[in-house]
SERO-4910 file (N, C-alpha, C, O; in steps of 0.05 Angstrom, whole numbers):
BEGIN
 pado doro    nc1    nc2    nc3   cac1   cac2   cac3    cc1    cc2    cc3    oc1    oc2    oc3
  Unk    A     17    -24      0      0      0      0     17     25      0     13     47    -11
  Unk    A     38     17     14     63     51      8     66     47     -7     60     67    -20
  Unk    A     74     30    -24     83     38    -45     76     51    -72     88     67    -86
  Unk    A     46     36    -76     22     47    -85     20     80    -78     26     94    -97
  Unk    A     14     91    -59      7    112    -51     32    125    -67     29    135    -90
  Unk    A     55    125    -55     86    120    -67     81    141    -96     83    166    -97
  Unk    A     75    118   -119     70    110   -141     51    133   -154     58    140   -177
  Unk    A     34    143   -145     15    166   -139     17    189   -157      3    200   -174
  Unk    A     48    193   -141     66    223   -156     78    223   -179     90    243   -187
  Unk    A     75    197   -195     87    195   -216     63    190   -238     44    174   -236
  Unk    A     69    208   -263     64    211   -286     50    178   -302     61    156   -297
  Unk    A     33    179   -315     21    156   -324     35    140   -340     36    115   -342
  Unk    A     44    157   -350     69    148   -377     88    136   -371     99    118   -384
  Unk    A     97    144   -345    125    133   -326    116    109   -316    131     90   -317
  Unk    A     89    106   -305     86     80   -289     81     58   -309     93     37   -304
  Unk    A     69     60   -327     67     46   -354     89     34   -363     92     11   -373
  Unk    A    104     51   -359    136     52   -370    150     21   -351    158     -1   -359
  Unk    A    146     33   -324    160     20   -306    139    -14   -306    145    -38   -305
  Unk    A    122     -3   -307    101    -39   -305    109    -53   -321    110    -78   -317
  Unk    A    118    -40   -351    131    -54   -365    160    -70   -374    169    -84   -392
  Unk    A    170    -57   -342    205    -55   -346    215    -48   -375    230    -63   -387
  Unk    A    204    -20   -386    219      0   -404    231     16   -395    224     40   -395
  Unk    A    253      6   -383    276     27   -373    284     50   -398    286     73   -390
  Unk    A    288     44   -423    293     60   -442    260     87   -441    255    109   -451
  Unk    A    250     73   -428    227     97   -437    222    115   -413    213    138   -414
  Unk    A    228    101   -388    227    112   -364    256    138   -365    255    160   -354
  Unk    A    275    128   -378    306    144   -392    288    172   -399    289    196   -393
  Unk    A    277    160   -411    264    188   -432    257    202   -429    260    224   -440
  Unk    A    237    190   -403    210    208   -392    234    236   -366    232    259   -356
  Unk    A    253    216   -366    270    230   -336    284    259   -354    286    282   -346
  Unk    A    293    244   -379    308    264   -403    299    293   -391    309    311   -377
  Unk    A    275    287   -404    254    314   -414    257    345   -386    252    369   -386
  Unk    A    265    332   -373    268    348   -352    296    353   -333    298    359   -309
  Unk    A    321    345   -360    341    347   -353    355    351   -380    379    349   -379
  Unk    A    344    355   -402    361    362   -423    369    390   -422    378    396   -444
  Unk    A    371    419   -401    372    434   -395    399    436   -376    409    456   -367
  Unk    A    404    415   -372    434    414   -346    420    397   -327    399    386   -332
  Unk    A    432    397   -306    422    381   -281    406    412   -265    411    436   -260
  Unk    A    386    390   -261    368    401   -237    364    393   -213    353    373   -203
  Unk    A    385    429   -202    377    426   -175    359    416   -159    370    417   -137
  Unk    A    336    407   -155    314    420   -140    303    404   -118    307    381   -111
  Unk    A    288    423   -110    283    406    -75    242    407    -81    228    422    -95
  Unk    A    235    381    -61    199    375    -68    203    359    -37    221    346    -27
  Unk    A    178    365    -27    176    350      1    176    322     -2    159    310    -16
  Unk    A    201    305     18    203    281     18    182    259     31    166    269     47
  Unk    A    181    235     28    169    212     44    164    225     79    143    224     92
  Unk    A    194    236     86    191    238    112    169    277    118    152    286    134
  Unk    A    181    284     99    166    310    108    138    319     99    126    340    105
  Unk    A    129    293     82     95    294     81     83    286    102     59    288    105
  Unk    A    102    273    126     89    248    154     88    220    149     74    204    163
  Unk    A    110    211    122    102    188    112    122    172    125    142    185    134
  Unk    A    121    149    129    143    122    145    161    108    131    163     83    129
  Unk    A    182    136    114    198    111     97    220     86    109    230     65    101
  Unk    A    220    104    133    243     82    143    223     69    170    206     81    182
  Unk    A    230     39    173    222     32    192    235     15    204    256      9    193
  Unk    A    229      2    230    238    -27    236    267    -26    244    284    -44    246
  Unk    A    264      5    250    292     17    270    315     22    236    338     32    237
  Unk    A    307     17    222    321     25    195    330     58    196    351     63    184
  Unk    A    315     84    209    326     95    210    348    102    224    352    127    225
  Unk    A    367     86    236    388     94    242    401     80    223    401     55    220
  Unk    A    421    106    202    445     94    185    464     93    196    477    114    198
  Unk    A    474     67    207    495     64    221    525     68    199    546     74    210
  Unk    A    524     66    177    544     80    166    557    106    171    578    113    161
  Unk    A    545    118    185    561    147    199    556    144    230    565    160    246
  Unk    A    544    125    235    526    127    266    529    102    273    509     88    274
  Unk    A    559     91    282    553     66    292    555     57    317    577     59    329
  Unk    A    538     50    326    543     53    370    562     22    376    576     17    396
  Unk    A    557      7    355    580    -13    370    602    -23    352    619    -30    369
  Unk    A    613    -27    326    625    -41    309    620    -43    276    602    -36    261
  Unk    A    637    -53    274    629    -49    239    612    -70    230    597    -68    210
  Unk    A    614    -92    246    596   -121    232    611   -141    232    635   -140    226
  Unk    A    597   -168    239    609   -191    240    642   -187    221    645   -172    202
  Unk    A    663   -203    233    682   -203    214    676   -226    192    661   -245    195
  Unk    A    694   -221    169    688   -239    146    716   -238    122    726   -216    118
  Unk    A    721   -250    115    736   -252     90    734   -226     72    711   -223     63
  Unk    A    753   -206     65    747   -189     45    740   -201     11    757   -214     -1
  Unk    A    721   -198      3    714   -203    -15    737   -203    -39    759   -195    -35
  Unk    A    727   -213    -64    747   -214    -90    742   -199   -108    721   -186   -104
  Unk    A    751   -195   -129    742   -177   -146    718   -191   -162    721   -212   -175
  Unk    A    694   -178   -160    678   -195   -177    669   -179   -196    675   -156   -200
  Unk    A    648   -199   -212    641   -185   -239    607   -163   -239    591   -163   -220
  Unk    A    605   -154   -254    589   -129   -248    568   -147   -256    571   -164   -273
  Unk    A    542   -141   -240    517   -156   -243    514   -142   -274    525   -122   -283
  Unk    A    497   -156   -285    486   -157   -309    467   -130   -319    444   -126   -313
  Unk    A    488   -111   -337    469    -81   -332    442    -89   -348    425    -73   -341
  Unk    A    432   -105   -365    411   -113   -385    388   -104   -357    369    -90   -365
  Unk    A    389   -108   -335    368   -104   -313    372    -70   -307    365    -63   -284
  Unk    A    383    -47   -325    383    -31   -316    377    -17   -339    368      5   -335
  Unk    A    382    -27   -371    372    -16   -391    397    -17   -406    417    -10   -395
  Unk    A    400    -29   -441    425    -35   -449    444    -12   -451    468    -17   -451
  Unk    A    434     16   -454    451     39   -458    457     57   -431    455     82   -431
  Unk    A    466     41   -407    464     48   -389    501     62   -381    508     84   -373
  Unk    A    517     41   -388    547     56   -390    543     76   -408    551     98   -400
  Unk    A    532     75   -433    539    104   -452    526    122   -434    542    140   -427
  Unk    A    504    124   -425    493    142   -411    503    148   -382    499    170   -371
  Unk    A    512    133   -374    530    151   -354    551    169   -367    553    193   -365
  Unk    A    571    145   -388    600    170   -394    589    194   -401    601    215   -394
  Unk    A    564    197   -416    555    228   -428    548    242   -407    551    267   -406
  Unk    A    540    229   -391    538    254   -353    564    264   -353    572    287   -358
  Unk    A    578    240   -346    609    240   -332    623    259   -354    639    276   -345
  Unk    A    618    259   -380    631    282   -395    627    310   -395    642    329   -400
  Unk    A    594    306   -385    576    337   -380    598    352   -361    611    372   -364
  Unk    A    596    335   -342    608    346   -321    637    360   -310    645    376   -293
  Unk    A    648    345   -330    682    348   -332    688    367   -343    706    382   -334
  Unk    A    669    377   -373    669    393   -392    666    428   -381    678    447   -391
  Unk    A    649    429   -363    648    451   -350    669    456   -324    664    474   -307
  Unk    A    685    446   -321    714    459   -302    719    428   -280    731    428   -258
  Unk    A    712    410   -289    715    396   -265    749    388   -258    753    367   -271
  Unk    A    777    396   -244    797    386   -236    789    354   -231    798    340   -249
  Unk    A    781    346   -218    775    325   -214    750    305   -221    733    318   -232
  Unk    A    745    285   -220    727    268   -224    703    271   -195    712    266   -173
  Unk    A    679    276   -197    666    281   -176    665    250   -161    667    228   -174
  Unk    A    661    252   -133    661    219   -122    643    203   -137    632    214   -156
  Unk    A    636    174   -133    624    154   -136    613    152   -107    627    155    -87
  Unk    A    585    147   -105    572    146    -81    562    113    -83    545    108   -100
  Unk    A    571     95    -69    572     71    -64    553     54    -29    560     50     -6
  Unk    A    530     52    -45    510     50    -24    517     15    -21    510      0    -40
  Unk    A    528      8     -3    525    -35     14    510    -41     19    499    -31     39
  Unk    A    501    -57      7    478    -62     15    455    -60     21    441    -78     32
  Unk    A    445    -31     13    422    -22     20    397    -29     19    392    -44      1
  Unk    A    370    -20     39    360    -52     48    319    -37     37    297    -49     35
  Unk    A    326     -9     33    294     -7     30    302     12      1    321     28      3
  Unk    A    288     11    -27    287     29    -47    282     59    -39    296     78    -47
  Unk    A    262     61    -23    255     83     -8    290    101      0    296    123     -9
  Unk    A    299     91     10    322     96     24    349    102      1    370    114      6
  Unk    A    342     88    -26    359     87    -45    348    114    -56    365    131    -60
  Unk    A    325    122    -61    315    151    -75    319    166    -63    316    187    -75
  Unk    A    325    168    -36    331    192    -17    362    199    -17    371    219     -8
  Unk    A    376    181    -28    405    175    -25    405    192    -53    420    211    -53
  Unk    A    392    189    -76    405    201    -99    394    221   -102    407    238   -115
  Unk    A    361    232    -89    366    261    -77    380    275    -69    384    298    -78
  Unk    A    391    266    -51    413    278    -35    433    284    -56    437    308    -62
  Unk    A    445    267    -69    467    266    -83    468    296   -112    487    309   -120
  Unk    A    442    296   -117    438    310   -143    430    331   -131    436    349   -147
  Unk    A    420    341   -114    430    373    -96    450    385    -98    449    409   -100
  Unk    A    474    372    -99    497    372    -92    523    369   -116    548    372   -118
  Unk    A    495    358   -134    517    356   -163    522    339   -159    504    334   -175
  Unk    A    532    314   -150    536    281   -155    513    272   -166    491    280   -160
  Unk    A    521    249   -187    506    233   -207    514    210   -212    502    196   -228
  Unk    A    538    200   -198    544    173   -207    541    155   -180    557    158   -162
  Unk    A    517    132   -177    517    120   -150    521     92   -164    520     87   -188
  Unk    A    526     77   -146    532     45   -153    522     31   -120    529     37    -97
  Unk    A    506     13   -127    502     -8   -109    511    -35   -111    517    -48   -131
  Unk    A    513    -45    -81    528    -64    -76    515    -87    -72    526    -95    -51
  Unk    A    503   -100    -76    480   -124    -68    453   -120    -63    440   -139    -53
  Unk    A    438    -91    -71    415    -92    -54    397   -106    -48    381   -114    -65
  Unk    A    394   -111    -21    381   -131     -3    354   -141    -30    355   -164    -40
  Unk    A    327   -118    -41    312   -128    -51    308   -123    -84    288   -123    -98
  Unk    A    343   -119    -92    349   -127   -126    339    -95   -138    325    -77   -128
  Unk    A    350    -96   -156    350    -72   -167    341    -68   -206    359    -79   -220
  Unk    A    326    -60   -217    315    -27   -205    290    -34   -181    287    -58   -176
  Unk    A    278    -19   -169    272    -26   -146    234      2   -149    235     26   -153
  Unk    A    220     -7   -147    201     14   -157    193     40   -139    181     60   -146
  Unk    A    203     31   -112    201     47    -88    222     64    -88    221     81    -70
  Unk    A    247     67   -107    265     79   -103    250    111   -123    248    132   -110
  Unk    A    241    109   -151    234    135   -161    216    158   -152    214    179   -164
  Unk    A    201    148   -125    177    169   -119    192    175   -104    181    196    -99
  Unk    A    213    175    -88    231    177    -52    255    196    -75    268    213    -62
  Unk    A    258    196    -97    280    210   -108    265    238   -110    277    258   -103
  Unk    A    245    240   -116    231    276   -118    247    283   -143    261    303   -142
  Unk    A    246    264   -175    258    282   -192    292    269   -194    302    275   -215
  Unk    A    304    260   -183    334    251   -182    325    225   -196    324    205   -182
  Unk    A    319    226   -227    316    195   -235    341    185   -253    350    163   -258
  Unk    A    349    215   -263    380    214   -275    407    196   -259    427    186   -270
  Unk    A    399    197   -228    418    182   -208    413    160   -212    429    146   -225
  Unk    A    390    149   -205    378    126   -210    377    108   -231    375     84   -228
  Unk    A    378    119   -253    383    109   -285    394     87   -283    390     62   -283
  Unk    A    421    116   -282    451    105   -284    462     95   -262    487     95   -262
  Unk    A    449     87   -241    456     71   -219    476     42   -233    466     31   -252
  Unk    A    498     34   -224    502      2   -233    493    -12   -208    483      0   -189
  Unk    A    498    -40   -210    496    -58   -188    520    -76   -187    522    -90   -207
  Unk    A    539    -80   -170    554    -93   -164    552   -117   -136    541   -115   -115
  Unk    A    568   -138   -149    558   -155   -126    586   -168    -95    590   -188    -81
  Unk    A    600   -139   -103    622   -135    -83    633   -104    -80    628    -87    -97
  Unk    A    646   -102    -61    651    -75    -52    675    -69    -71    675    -51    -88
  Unk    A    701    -90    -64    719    -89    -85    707    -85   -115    718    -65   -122
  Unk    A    691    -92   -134    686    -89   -158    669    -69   -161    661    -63   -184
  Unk    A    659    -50   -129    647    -28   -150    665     -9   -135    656     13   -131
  Unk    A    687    -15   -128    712     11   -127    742      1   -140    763     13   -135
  Unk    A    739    -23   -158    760    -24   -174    780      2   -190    804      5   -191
  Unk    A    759     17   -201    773     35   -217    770     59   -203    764     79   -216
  Unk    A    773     61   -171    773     85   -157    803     84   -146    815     65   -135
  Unk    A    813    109   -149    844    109   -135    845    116   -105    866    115    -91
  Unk    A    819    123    -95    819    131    -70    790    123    -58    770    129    -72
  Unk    A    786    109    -31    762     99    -19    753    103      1    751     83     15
  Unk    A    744    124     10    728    129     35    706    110     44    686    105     29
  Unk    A    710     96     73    696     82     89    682    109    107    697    123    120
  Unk    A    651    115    106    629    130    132    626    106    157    612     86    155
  Unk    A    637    113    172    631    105    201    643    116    220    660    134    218
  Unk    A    632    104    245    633    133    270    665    113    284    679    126    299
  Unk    A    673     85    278    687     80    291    707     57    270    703     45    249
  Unk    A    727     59    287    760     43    272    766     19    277    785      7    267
  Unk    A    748      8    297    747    -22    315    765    -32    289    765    -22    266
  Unk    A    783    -56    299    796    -75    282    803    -66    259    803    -85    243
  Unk    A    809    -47    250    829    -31    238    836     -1    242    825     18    253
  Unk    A    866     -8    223    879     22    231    879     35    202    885     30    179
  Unk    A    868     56    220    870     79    187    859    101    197    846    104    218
  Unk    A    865    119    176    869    156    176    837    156    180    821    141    169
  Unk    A    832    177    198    801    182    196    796    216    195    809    232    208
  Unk    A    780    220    181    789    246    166    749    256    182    735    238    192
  Unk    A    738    284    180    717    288    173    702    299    142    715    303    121
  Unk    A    681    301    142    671    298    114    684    320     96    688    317     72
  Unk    A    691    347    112    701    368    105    731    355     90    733    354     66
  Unk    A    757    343    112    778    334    110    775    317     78    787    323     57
  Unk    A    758    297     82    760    276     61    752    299     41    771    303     25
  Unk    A    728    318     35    722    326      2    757    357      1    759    374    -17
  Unk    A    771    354     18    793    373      8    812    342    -11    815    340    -36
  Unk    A    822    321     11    823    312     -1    826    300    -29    845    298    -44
  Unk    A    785    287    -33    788    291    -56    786    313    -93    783    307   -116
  Unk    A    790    336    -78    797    352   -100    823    361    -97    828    379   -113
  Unk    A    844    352    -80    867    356    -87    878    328   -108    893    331   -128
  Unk    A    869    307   -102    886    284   -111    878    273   -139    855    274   -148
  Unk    A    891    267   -148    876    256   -184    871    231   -179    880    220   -159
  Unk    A    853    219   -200    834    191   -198    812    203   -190    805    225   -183
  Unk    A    799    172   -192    770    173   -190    775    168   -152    795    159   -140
  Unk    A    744    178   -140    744    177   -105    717    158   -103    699    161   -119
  Unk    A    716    137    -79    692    122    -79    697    136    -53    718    145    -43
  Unk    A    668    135    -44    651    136    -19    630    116     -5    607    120    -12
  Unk    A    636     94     16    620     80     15    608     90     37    618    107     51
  Unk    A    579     75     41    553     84     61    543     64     67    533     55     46
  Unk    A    537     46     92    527     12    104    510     14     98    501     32     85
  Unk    A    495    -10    109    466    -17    100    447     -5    130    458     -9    152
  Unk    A    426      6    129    418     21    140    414      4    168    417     17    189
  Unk    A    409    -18    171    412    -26    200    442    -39    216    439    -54    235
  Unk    A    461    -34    210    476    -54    219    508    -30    207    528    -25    221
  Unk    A    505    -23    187    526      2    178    553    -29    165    557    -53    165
  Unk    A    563     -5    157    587    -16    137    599    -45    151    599    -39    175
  Unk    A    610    -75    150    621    -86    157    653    -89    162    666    -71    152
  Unk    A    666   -106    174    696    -92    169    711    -99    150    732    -88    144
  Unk    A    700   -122    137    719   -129    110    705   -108     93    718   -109     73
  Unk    A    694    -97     91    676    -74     77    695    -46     81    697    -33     61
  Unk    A    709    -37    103    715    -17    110    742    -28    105    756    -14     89
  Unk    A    751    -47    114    785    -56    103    792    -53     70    814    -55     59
  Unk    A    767    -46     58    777    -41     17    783    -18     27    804    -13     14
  Unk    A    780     -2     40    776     31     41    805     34     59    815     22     78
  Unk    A    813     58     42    844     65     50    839     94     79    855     99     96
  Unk    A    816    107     76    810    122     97    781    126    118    762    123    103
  Unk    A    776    129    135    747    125    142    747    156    153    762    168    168
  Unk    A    718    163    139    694    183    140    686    189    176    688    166    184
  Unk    A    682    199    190    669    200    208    651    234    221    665    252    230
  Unk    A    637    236    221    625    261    230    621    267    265    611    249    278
  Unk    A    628    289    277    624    300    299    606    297    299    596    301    276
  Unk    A    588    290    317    560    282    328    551    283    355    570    296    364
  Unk    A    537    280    373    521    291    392    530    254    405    526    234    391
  Unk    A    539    253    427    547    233    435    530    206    448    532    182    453
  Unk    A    516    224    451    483    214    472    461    209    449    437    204    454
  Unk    A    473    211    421    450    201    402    465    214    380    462    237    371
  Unk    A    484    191    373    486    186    345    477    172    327    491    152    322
  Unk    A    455    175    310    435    167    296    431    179    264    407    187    263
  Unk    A    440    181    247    438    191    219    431    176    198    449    164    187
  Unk    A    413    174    192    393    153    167    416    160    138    431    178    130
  Unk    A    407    134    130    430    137     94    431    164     82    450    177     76
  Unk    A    398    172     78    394    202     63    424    224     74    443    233     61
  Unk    A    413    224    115    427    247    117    455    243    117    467    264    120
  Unk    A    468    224    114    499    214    117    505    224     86    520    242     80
  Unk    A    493    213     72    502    220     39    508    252     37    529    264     32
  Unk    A    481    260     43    488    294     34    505    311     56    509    335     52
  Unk    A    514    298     78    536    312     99    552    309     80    567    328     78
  Unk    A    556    295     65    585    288     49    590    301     24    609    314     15
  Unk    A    560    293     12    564    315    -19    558    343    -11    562    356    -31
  Unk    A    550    358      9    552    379      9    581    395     17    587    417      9
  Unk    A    596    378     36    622    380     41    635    383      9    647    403      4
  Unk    A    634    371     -2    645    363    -29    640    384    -44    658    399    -52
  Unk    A    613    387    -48    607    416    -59    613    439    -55    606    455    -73
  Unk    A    626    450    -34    639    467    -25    670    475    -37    679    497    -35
  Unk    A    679    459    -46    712    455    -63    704    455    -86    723    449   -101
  Unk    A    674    463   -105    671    467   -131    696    494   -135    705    509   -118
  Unk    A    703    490   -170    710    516   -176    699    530   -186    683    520   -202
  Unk    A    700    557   -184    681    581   -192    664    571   -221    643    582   -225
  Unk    A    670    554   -238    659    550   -264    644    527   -251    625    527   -266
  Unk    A    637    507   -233    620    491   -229    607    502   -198    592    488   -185
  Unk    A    614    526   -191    599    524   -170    570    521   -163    554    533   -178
  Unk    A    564    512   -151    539    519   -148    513    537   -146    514    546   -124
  Unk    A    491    546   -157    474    568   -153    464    577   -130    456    555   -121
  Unk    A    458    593   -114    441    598    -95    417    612   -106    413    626   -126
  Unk    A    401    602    -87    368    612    -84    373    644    -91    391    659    -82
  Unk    A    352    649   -110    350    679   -104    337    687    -80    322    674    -66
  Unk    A    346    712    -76    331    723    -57    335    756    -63    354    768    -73
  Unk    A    308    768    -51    307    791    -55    333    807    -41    338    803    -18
  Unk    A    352    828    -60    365    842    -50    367    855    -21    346    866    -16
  Unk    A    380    857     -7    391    881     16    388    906      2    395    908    -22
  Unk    A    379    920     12    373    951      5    396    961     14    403    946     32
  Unk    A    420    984     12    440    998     26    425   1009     43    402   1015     37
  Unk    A    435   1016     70    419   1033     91    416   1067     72    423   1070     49
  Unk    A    407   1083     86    398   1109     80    425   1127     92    439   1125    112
  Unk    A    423   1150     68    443   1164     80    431   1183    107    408   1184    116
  Unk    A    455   1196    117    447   1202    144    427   1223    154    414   1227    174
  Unk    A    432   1234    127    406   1260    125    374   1251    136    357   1260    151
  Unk    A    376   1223    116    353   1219    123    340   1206    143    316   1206    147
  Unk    A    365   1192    161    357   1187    193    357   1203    213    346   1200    234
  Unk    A    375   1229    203    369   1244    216    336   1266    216    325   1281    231
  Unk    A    334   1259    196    296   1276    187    283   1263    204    268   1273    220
  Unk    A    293   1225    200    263   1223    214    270   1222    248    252   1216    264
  Unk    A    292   1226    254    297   1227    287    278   1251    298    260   1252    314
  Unk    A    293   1276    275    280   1305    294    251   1298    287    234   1303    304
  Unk    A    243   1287    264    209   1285    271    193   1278    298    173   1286    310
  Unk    A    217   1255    300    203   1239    328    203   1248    343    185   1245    360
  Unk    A    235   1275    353    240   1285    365    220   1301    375    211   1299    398
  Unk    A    209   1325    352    196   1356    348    160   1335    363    146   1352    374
  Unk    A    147   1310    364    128   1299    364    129   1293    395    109   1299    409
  Unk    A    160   1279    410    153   1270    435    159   1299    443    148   1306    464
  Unk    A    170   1313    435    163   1338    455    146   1349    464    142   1355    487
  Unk    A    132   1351    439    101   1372    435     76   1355    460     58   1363    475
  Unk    A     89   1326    454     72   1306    466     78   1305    504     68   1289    520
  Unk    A     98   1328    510    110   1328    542    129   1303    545    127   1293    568
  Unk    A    147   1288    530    147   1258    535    176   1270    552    182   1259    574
  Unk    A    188   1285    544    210   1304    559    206   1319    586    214   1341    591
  Unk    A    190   1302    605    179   1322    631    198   1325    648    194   1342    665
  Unk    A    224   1310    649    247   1310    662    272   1326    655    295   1316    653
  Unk    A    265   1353    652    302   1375    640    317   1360    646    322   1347    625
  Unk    A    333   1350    669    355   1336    668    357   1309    657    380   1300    657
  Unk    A    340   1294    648    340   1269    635    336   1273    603    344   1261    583
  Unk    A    326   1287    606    332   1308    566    349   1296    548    345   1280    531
  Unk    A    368   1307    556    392   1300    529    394   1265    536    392   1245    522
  Unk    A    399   1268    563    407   1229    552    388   1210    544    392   1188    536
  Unk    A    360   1223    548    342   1198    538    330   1206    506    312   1194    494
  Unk    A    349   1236    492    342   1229    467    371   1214    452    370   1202    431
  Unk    A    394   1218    468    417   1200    460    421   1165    462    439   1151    452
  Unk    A    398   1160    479    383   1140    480    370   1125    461    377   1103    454
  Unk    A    345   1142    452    332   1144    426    351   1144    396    347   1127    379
  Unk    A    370   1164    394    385   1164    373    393   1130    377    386   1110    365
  Unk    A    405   1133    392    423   1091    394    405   1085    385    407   1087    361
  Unk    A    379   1076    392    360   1056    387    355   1061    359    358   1039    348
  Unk    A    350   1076    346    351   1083    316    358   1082    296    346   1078    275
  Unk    A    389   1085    307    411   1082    286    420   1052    287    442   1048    277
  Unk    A    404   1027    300    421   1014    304    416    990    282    430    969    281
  Unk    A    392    997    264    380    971    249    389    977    222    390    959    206
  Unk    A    398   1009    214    413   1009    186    395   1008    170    396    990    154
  Unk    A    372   1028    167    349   1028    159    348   1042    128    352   1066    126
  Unk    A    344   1030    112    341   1035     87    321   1065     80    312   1079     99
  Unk    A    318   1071     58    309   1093     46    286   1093     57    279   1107     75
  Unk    A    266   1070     41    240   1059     28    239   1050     67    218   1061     74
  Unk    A    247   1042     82    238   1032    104    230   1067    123    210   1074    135
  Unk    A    255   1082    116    255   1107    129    228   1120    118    212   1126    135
  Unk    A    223   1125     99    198   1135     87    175   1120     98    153   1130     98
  Unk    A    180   1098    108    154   1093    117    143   1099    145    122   1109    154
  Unk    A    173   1086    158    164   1105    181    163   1135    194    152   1140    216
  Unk    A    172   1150    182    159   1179    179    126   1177    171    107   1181    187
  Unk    A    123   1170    146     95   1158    148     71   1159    167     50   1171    168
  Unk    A     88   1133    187     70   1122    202     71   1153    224     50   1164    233
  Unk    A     94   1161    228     99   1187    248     73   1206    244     57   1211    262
  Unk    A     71   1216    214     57   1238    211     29   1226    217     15   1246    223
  Unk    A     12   1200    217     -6   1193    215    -13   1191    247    -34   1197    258
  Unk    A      7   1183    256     -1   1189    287     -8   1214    304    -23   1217    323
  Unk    A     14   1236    287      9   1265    292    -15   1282    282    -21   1306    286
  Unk    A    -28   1259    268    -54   1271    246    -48   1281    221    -61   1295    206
  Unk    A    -31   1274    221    -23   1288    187    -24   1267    175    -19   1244    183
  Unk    A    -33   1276    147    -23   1267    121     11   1260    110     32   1273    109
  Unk    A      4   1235    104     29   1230     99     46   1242     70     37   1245     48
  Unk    A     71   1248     80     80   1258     49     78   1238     32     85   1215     38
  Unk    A     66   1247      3     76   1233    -21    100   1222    -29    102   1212    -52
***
């Protein structure tokens, strides 16, 4: 039934698409609203309609938040072979390199990370992950086994629009084979149990990686249980975030974008990022005209006796002046409150 509900937000054409497993057409439908560059954009998630994407204690992503260990020990895996992209759509490598070229082409020094989700255990949790990611300008994610197989139908309504991440998602069925061709591998977790290695924060790791050449993986655990240690032993450095000690708790979504937003911060001026418009700051008013509307107020509390004390006179209009001067009051703000002055005095306000 979530999922259904889920399902809701999406276009007729898309679900058609998807009932049919036409990934090439679902490609298409995502196109249409990205042949313009990548889009930013933000739409209220699963969690902020009141909806229950995570459950069953799933929201704690122990990949940045782990209260005891990395996970049973185990054999580091081998290099294995990339699950079968035919389940993801046959033009799925060309369509990543043409991102991966978009992206380079406009100033990139480096190769942006690879965001490498283990295991991950709800789709829900996978569309929030490449939200996150495409805020931030990352587009290339790769999964590692997911628990319920991939493409996954719960993952496109939880993305809000990030279907370009999702596309081109691959699936790998080891940690080693989906960071083969990465020269550098960040492990997210809060702790080093049974191994030794550099532990940097999210800030540390994205200087990092825009100083160093090669490709950078980033891996993220599976949302109940967080990264394992043969999982964190591929990884040459581990991730960890300052956190509140008495409740360290951070779901996959928010671990991902602590990281790509760190990352995003080391854009160069030709990829930086846009900010929101917002209406201009006005320059404050020159002094003339704070001083007009002081003596207004001034020539008003007089008339009004508010001065019944001669000797408290001057300091409680030097008083007044402080309080005045202290907000840096624009032209158009000064005009109004004169305004309001003369309307209280009974006058007509100037034009």
């Amino acid at each position: 039934m979530e999922t259904e509900r889920q399902l809701k937000g999406w276009t007729r054409a898309k679900k058609e698409a998807l009932a049919a497993g036409d990934w090439e057409a679902v490609r298409f439908l995502a196109r249409k609203s990205f042949d313009t560059g990548l889009r930013l954009r933000s739409a209220p998630t699963q969690d902020e309609r009141g909806g229950a994407g995570e459950r069953d204690g799933l929201a704690e992503h122990e990949g940045l938040a782990e209260p005891d260990d990395f996970g049973e020990l185990g054999e580091i895996g081998g290099f294995g072979d990339v699950i079968d992209e035919n389940m993801l759509g046959k033009d799925v490598a060309s369509d990543s390199d043409v991102l991966s070229d978009g992206l380079e082409a406009v100033g990139a020094s480096t190769p942006p990370p690879v965001i490498v989700l283990v295991r991950p255990q709800l789709g829900e949790n996978i569309g929030k992950a490449a939200r996150a990611m495409l805020n931030f300008g990352l587009t290339e994610m790769r999964l590692v086994s997911p628990r319920d197989g991939w493409p996954n139908p719960s993952a496109g309504p939880a993305a809000s629009g990030a279907d370009i991440v999702l596309q081109n998602a691959k699936v790998y069925d080891s940690v080693a084979a989906a960071t083969a061709d990465c020269a550098q591998v960040f492990a997210t977790t809060v702790r080093k149990r049974g191994v030794t290695k550099p532990v940097v924060t999210p800030e540390q790791a994205a200087t990092e990686i825009h100083a160093a050449p090669g490709r950078s993986a980033i891996l993220f655990g599976p949302e109940r249980s967080g990264l394992e240690t043969d999982d964190v032993a591929v990884a040459r450095t581990i991730i960890t975030v300052p956190i509140n000690p008495e409740f360290g708790s951070l779901n996959l979504a928010q671990a991902v974008i602590l990281v790509a937003y760190e990352w995003s911060k080391g854009l160069t001026a030709e990829r930086e990022l846009s900010q929101p418009s917002i209406n201009p700051i006005m320059p404050p008013a020159p002094q003339e005209e704070l001083d007009g509307m002081i003596g207004q107020l001034d020539a008003m509390l007089m008339g009004a006796g508010f001065f019944h004390l001669p000797d408290k006179m001057q300091s409680t209009r030097r008083t007044l002046r402080t309080l005045l001067t202290k907000p840096g009051w624009s032209s158009q703000e000064i005009r109004t409150l004169r305004g309001v002055l003369s309307s209280l005095a009974g006058k007509r306000p100037r034009p």
